[in-house]
N, C-alpha and C positions, 0 to 999 in steps of 0.2 A: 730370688727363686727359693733359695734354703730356707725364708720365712714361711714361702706359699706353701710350700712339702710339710713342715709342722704345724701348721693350721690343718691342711686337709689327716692328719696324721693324728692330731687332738681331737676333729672330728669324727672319727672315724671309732675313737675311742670313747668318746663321749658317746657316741651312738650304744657301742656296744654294752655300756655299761645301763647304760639306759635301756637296751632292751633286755640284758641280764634283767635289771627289775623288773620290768614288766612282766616276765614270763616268769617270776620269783612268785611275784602276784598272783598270777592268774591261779599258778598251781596253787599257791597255799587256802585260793579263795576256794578253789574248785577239790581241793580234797575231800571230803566231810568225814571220813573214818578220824581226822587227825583231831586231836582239842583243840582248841581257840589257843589256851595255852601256852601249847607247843608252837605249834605256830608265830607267835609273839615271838617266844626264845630263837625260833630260827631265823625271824625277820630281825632280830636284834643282833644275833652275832653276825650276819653278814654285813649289815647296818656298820655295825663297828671292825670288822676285820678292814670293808673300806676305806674309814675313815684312819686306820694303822697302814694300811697301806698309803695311802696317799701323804702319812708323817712322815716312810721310810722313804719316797720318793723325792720327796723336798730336802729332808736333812740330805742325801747324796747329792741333789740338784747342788744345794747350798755348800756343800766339801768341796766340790770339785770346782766351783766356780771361785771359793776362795784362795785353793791351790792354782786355779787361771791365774786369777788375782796378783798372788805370789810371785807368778814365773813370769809374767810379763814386767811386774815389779825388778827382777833378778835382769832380767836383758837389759833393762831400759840402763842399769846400774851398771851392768856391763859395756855397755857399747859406750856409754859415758865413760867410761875407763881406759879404754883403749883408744876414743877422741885426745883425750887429756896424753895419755904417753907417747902417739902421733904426734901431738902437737909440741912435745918435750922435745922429742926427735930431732925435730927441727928445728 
């Protein structure tokens, strides 16, 4: 079920970025006071703020999954430890 919640959730995001462009579009097609220009420059830094954002959200993705990583490494090490001194025990 927690897979199907982030698919409809990626979807859902992916829509909206997708209609952010579109309506980025439309306006910058439909202005005619602005220069071609400017226009460019604002299609550009949005262009690339995404593309920064989508950097900032991976290198976190990638932190935290390696501190997953980590901690489940540290348990497995653990519980091995306390096997081993159980079994001394005895």
């Amino acid at each position: 079920m927690d897979r199907n919640e982030n698919s409809l959730i990626l979807f859902i995001n992916f829509a909206g970025v997708a209609l952010a462009y579109g309506l980025l579009g439309i306006s910058l097609w439909l202005s005619t006071e602005v220069p071609l220009s400017t226009k460019g420059f604002w299609a550009m830094g949005v262009f690339m703020l995404t593309i920064s954002l989508i950097n900032v959200v991976k290198y976190r993705f990638d932190f935290r999954m390696s501190e997953d990583r980590l901690r489940r490494i540290e348990d497995v090490r653990n519980e091995k430890m306390l096997e081993d001194a159980l079994k001394d025990e005895v």
